[in-house]
C-alpha positions as CSV (number, residue, x, y, z in Angstrom):
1,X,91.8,91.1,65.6
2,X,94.3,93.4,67.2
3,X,91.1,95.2,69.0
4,X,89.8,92.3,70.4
5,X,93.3,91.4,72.0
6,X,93.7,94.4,73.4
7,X,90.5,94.8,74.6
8,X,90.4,91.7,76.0
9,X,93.3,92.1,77.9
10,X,93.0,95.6,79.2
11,X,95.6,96.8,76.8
12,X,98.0,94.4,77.3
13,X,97.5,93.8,81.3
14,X,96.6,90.7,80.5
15,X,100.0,89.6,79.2
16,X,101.9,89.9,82.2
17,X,101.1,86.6,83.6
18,X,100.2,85.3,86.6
19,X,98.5,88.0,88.8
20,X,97.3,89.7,85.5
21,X,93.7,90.2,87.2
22,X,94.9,91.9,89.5
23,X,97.1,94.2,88.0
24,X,94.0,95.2,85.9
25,X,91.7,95.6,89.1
26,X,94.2,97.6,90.3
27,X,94.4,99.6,87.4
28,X,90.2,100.1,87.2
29,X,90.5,101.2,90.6
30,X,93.5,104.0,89.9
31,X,91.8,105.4,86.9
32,X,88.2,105.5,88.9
33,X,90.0,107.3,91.6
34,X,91.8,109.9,89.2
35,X,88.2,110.7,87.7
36,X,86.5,111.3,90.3
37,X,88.1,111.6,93.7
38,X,86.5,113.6,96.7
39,X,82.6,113.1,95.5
40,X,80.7,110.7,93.8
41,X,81.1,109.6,89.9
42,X,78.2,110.6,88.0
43,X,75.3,108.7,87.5
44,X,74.8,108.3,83.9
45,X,78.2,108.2,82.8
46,X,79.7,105.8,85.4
47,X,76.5,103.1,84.2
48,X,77.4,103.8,80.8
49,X,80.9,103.3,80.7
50,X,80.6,99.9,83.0
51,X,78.1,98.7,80.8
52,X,80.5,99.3,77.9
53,X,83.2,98.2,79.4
54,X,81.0,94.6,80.2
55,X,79.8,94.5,76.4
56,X,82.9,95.0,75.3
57,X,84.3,92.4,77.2
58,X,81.4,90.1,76.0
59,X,82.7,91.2,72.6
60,X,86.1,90.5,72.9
61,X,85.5,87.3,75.1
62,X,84.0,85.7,71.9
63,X,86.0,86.8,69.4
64,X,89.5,85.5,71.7
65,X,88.0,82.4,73.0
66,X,88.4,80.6,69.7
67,X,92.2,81.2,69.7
68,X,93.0,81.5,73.7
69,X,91.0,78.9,74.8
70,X,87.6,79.6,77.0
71,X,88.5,82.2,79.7
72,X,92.6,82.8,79.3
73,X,94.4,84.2,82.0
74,X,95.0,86.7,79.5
75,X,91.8,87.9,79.1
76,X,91.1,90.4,82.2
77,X,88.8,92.7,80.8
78,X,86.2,90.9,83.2
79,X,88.1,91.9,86.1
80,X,88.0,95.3,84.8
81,X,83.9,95.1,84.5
82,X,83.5,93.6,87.7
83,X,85.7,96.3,89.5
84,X,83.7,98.8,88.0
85,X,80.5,97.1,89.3
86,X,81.6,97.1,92.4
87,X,82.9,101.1,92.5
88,X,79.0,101.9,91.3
89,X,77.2,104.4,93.2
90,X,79.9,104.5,95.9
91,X,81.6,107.8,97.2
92,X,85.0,108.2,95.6
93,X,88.1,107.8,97.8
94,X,91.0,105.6,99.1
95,X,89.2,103.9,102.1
96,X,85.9,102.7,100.2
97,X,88.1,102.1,96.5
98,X,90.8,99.6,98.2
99,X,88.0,98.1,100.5
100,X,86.4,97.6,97.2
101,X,89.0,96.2,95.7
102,X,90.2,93.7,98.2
103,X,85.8,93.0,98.7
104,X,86.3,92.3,94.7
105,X,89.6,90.2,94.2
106,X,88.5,88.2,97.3
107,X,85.0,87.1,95.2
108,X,86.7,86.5,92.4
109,X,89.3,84.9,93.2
110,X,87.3,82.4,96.2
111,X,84.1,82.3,93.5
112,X,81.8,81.6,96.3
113,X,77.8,81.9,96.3
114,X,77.2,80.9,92.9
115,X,80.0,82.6,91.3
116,X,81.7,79.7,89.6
117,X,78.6,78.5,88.3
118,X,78.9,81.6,86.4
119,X,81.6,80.2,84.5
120,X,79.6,77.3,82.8
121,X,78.3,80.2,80.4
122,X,79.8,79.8,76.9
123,X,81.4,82.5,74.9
124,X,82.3,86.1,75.9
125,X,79.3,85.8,79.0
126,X,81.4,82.7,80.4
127,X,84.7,85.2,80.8
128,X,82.1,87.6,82.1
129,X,79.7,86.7,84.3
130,X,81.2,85.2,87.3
131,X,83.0,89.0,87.4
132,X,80.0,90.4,87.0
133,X,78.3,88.7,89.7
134,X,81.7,89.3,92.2
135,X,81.6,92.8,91.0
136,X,77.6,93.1,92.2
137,X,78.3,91.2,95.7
138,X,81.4,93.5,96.0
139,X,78.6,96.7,95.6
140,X,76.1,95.3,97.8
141,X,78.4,94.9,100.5
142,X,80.2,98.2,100.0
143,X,76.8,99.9,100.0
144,X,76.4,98.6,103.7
145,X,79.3,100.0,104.3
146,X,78.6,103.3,103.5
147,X,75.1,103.4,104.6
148,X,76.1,102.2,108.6
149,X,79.7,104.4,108.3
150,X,81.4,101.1,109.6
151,X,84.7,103.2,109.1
């Protein structure tokens, strides 16, 4: 059980409180930057770990539901998955990881274009998907970004 809780909240991120998924974003975004600064991540292993990450959060989500209640504030592995969706494929440095990151917590956060019906899922896909789908309009929009140089 003590996996699944710290899993699920990022190891312990998710116990601060209020402003939990944002600490953790924050966090996904420091440790993406500290791997691979100056270049892009690599391919395979960025995809891999983010589709870890995701399953494990499906995981974790199912196993923590039962006892939190269905998608506890301190459950912010999901914000960690999204942020990672959103950091996919892009160049690695400050500029494009904070744009991403204020691109990702605003979708989150607001839930627009179908994002809260995300949350109807059940289980550990109901913590997950609406970050998921944040963390894929975040990418889309940062890969405009890149591709017209806006800055």
């Amino acid at each position: 059980m003590l996996f699944f809780k710290l899993s699920a909240t990022s190891l312990g991120i998710g116990y601060i409180g209020k402003g939990a998924g944002t600490v953790a974003a924050v966090a996904c975004c420091i440790c993406w930057y500290l791997c691979w600064a100056g270049g892009y991540p690599p391919l395979l292993l960025s995809v891999i770990i983010t589709l870890l990450i995701t399953a494990l959060g499906v995981w974790a989500g199912n196993v923590v539901e039962p006892l939190w209640g269905k998608d506890h504030q301190r459950v912010v592995i999901d914000e960690v998955a999204g942020m990672c969706i959103g950091l996919l494929f892009l160049p690695v440095n400050v500029k494009y990881v904070l744009c991403a990151l204020i691109l990702f917590r605003f979708f989150d956060i607001t839930k627009p274009l179908y994002i809260r019906k995300m949350e109807h899922f059940r289980g550990g896909w109901g913590v997950m998907a609406d970050d998921v789908l944040a963390g894929v309009y975040t990418n889309v929009l940062m890969q405009a970004v890149v591709a017209f140089k806006l800055f």
